[in-house]
FIKOLZA-1660 file (N, C-alpha, C; in steps of 0.1 Angstrom, whole numbers, plus 5000, padded with zeros to 4 digits):
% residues 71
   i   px   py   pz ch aa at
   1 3856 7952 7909  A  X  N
   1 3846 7959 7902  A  X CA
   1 3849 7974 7902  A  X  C
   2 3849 7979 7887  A  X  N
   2 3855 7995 7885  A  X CA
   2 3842 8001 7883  A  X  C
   3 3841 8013 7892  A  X  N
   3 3824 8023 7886  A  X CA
   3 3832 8032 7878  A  X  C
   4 3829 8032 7866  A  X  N
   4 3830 8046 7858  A  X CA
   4 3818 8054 7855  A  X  C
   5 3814 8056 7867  A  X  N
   5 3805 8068 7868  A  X CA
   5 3814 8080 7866  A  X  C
   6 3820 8084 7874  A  X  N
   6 3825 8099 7874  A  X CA
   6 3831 8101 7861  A  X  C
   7 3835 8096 7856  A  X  N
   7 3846 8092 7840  A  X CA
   7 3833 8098 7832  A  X  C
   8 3824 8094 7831  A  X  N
   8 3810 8094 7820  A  X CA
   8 3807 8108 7825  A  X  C
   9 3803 8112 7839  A  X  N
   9 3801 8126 7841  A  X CA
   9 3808 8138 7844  A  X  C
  10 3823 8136 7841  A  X  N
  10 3832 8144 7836  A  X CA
  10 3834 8144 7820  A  X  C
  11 3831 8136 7813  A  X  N
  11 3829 8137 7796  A  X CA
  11 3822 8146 7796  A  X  C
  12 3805 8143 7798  A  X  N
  12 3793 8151 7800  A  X CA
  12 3794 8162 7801  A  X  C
  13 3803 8164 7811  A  X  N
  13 3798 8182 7817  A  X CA
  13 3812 8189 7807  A  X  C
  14 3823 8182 7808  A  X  N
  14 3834 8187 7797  A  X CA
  14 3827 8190 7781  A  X  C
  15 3821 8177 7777  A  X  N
  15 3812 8182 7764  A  X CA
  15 3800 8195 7765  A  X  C
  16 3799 8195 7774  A  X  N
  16 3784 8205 7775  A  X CA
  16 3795 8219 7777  A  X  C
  17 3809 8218 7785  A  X  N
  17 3814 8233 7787  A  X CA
  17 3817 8235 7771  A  X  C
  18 3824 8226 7766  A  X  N
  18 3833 8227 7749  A  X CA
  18 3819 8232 7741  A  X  C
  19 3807 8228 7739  A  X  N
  19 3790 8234 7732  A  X CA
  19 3790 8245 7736  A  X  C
  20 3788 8249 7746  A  X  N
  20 3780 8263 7753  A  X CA
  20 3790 8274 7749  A  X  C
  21 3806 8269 7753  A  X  N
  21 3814 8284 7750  A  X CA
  21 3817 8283 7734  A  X  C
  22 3811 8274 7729  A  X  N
  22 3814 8276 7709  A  X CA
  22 3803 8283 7706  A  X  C
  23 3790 8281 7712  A  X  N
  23 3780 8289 7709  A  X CA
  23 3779 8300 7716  A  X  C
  24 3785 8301 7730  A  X  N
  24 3784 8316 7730  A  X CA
  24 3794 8325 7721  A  X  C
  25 3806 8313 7716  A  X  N
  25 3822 8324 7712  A  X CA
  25 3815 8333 7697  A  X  C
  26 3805 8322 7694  A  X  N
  26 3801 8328 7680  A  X CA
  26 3791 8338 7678  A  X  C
  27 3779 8338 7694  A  X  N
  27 3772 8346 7692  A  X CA
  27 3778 8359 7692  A  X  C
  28 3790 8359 7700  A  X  N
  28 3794 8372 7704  A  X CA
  28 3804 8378 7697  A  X  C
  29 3806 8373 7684  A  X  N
  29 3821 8371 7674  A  X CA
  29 3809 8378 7665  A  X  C
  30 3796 8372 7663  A  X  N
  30 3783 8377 7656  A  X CA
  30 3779 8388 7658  A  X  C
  31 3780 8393 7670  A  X  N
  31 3773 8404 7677  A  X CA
  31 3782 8417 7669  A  X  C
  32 3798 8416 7676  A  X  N
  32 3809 8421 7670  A  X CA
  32 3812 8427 7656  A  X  C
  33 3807 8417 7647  A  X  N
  33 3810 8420 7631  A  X CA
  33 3800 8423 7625  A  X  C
  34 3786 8429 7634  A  X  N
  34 3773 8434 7630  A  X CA
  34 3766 8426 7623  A  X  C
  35 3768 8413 7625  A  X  N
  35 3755 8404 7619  A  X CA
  35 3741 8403 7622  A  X  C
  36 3736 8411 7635  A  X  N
  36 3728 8412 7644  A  X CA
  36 3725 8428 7641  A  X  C
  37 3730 8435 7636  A  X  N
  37 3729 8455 7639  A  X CA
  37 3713 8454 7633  A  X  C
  38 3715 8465 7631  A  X  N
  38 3702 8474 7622  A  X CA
  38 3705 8469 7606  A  X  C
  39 3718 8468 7600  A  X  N
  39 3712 8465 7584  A  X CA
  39 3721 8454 7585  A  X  C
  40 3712 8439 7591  A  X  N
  40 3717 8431 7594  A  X CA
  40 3710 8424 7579  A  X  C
  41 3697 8429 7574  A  X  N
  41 3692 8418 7563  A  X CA
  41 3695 8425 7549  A  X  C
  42 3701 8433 7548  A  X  N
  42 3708 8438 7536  A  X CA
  42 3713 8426 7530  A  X  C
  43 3722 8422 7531  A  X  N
  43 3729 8412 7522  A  X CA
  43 3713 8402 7515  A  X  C
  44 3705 8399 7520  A  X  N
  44 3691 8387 7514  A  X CA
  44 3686 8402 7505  A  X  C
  45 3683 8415 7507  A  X  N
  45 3678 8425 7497  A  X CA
  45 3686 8423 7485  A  X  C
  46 3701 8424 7486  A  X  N
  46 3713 8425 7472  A  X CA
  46 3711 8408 7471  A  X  C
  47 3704 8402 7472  A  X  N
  47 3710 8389 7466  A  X CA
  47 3694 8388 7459  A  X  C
  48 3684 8397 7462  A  X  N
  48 3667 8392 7457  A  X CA
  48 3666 8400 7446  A  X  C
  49 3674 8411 7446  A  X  N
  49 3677 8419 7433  A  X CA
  49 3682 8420 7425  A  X  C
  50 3677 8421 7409  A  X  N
  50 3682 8423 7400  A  X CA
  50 3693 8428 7397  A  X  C
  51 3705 8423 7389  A  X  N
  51 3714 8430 7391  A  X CA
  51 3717 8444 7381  A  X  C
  52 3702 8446 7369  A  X  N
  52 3704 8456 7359  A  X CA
  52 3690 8468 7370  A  X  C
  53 3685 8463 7382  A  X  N
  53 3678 8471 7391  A  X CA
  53 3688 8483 7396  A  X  C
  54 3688 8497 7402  A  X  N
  54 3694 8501 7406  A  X CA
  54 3689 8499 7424  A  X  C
  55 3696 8503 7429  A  X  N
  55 3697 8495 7445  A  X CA
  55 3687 8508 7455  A  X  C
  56 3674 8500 7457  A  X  N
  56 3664 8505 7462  A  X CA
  56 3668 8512 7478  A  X  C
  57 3680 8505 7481  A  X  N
  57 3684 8509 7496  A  X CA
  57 3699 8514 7497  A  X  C
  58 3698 8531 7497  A  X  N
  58 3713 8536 7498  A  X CA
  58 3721 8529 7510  A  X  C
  59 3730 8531 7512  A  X  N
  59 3738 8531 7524  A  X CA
  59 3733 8537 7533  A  X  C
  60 3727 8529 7547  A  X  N
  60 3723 8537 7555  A  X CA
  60 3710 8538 7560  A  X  C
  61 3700 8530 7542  A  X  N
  61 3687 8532 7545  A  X CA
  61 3683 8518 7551  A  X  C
  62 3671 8523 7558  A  X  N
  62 3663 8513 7559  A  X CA
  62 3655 8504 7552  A  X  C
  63 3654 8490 7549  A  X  N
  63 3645 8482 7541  A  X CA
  63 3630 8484 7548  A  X  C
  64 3619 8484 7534  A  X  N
  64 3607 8489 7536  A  X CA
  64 3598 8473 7544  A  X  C
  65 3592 8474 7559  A  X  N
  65 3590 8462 7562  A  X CA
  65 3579 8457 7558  A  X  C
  66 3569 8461 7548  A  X  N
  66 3554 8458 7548  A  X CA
  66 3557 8454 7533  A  X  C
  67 3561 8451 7527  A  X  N
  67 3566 8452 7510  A  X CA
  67 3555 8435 7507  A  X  C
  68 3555 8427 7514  A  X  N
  68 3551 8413 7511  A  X CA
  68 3540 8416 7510  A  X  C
  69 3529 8423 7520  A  X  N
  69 3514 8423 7522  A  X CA
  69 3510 8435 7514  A  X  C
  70 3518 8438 7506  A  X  N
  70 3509 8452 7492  A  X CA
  70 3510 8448 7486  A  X  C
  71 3500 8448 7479  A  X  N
  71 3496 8443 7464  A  X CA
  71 3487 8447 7459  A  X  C
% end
């Protein structure tokens, strides 16, 4: 009689290291190429605007955060 216990909990903890360091490799590949900075939601502003609009946010500026609740 063979136990393949250890076999199953070497897969386990081998699959759980291969998840953790892909998710941390990306947060920090993320962090790196400023996907996370300060004008992280620019790109959703240029894609909600018109493209004959002229562009409400120079280089640099800040997006206005209360814009939803004025009316």
């Amino acid at each position: 009689m063979h136990d393949y216990t250890w076999q199953s909990i070497y897969f386990s903890y081998l699959l759980f290291v291969i998840l953790v360091g892909g998710a941390a490799f990306f947060f920090f590949r993320s962090l790196k190429d400023g996907y996370l900075g300060a004008n992280s939601e620019d790109p959703k502003y240029q894609m909600l605007r018109d493209d004959n609009e002229p562009d409400p946010n120079p280089k640099g500026a800040q997006p206005r955060g209360g814009d939803r609740n004025e009316q």
